[in-house]
C-alpha positions in Angstrom: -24.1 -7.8 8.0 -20.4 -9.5 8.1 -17.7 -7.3 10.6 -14.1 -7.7 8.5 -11.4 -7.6 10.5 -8.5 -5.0 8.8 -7.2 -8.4 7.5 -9.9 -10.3 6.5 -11.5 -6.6 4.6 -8.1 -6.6 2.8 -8.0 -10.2 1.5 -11.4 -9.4 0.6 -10.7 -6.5 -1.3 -7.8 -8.2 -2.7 -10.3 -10.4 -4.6 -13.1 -7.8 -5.4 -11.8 -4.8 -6.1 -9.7 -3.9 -9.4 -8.5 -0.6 -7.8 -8.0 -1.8 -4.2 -5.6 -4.9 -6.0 -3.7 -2.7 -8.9 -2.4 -0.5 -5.5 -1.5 -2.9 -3.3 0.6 -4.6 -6.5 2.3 -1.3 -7.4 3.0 -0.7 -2.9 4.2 -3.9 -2.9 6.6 -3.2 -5.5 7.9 0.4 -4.1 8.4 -1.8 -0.9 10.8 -4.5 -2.9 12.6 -1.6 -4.5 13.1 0.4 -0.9 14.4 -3.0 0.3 16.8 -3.4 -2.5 17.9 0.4 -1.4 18.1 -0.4 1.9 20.4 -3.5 1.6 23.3 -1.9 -0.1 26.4 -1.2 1.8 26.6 1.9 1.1 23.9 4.7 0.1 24.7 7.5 -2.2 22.9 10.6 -2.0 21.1 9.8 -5.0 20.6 6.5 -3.6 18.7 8.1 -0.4 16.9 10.5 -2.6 15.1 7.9 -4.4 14.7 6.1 -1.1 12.9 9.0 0.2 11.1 9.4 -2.7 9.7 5.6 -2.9 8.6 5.9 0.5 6.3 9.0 -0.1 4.6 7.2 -2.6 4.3 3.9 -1.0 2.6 6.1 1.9 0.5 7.6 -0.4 -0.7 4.3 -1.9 -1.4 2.8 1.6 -3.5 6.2 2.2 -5.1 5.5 -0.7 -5.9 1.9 0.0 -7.4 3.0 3.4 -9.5 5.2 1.9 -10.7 2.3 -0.3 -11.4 0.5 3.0 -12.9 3.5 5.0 -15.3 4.3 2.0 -16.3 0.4 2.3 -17.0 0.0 5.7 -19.0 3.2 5.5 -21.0 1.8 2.8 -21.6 -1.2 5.0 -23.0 1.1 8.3 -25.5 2.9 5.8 
């Protein structure tokens, strides 16, 4: 049995799994628009609401990415 590293199991499920890849594309897309945000001059409250709002999904897509990785390490122990 192969031990990933957090990097490695990533790339790995980059290339296997449909799910794990469809995530990471839509976290690293609230990332660029959080970014774009973040680089203005100037935030309007609306401006930080969405902000705010970007980042509680983007955390909620990494949460559900590690579970993606948790449930595939398990499978690996049993």
């Amino acid at each position: 049995m192969e031990k990933f590293s957090q990097e490695e199991l990533k790339a790995y499920l980059m290339q296997s799994n449909e799910e794990f890849r469809s995530l990471a594309a839509k976290h690293a897309e609230y990332a660029h628009l959080i970014d774009e945000i973040e680089s203005k001059a100037h935030l309007t409250e609306q401006d930080e609401m969405e902000e705010h709002r970007l980042k509680k999904l983007k955390l909620h897509l990494k949460d559900q990415m590690q579970e993606i990785m948790n449930r595939y390490r398990t499978s690996q122990v049993a």
